[in-house]
N, C-alpha and C positions, 0 to 999 in steps of 0.2 A: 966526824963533826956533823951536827945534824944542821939543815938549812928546813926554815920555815918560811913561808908566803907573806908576804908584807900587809896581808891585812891579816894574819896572827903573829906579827913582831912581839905583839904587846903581853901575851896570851901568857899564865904563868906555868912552868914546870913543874910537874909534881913524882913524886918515883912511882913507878910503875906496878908497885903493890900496894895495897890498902895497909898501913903500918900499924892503926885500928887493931884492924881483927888477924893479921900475918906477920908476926916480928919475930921471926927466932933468931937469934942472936949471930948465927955465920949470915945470915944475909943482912944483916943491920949493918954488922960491921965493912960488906962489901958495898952497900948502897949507893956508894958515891959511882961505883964504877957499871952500876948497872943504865939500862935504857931508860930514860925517862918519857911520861906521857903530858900530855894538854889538859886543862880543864875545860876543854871545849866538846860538849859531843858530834856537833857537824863537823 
């Protein structure tokens, strides 16, 4: 379970690849179980 700092509570999840330009299909369909990242760069 991931734990975030309380002044990024708010911050939104996004998956951890650009689904843009990298979607092939076994990892689409794993997506849910992969790491997610922040839209924050700091």
């Amino acid at each position: 379970m991931m734990t975030l700092r309380d002044d990024n509570a708010d911050m939104e999840l996004l998956p951890w690849i650009d689904i843009e330009e990298f979607n092939p299909g076994y990892m689409m369909r794993s997506l849910y179980l992969m790491p997610k990242r922040g839209n924050k760069t700091d």
